[in-house]
C-alpha positions in Angstrom: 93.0 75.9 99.4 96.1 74.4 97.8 96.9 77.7 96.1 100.2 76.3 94.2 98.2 73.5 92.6 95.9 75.4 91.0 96.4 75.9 87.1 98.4 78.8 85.6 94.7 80.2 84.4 93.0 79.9 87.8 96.4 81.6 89.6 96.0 84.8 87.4 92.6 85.1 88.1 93.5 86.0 91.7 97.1 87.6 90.6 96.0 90.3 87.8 93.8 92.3 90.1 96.3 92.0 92.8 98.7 93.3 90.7 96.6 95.8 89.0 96.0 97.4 92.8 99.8 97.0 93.3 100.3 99.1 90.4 97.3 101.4 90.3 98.3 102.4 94.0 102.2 103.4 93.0 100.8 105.0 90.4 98.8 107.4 92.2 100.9 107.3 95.7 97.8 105.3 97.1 99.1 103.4 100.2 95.9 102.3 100.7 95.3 100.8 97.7 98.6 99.2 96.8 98.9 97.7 100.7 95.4 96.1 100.4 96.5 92.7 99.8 99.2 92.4 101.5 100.0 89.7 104.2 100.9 90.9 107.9 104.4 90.3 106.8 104.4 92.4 104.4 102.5 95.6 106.3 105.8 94.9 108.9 108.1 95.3 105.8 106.3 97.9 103.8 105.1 100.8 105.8 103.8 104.0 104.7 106.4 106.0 105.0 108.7 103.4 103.4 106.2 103.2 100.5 106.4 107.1 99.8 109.8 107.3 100.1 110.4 104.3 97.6 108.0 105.4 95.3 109.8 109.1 95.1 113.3 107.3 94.0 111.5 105.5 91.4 109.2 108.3 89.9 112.4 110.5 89.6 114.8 107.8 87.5 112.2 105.3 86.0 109.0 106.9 85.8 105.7 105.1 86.7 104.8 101.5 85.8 102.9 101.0 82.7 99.8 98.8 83.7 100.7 96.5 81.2 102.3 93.4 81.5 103.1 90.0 79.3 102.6 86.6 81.3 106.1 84.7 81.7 104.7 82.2 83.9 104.0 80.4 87.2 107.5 79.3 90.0 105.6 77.2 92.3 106.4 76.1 95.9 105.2 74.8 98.5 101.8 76.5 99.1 103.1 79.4 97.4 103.5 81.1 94.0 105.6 83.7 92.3 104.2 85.0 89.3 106.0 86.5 86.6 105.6 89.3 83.6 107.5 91.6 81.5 106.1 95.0 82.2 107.5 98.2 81.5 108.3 101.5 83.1 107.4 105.2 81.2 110.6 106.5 81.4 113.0 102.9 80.9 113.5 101.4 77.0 112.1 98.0 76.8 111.1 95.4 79.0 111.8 94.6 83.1 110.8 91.5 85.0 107.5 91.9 87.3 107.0 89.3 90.0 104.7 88.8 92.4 104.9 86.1 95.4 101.6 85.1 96.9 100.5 82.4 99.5 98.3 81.6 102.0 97.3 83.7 105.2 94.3 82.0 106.9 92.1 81.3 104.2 93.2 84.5 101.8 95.9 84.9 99.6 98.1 87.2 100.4 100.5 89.3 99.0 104.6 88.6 100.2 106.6 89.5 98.0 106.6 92.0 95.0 109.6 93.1 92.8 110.0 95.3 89.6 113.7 95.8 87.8 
């Protein structure tokens, strides 16, 4: 598939739903939802009970994340790509850094990484 060396356009076309899920699961505790792209990997790294009890930190000090997000731009490697937006938290003034890491499993992309602070 050569995921990397597709265009910034064509990446967030597979990225914005991915993280939409990602942040529409958090959002309403949905393991289900927010796991659903995830790479083997990351179900290993991210279990349920992991997910809940990360989630009840974050509610209590930053509040959910905002589905809304500004495109920074595209850190490619080599089959892989780490996307990146300023998004936003209710309860946090001003803007934190969203990335997501995706790559190849079999013929999907996965999720492998995500991070917002």
């Amino acid at each position: 598939m050569d995921f990397s060396k597709k265009l910034d356009e064509e990446i967030l076309k597979i990225a914005e739903p991915i993280m939409d899920n990602l942040i529409e699961g958090s959002n309403e505790f949905d393991y289900k939802k927010f796991s659903k792209d995830f790479s083997r990997l990351m179900m290993e790294a991210v279990p349920e009970e992991e997910f809940r009890s990360q989630l009840d930190k974050l509610n209590s000090t930053t509040g959910k994340i905002e589905n809304k997000r500004e495109f920074i731009g595209c850190v490619r490697r080599d089959t892989g790509v780490t996307i990146l937006w300023a998004g936003y938290f209710e309860k946090i003034q001003g803007e934190v850094l969203s990335q997501l890491s995706l790559d190849e499993e079999g013929n999907e992309v996965k999720v492998f990484g995500v991070l917002v602070n």
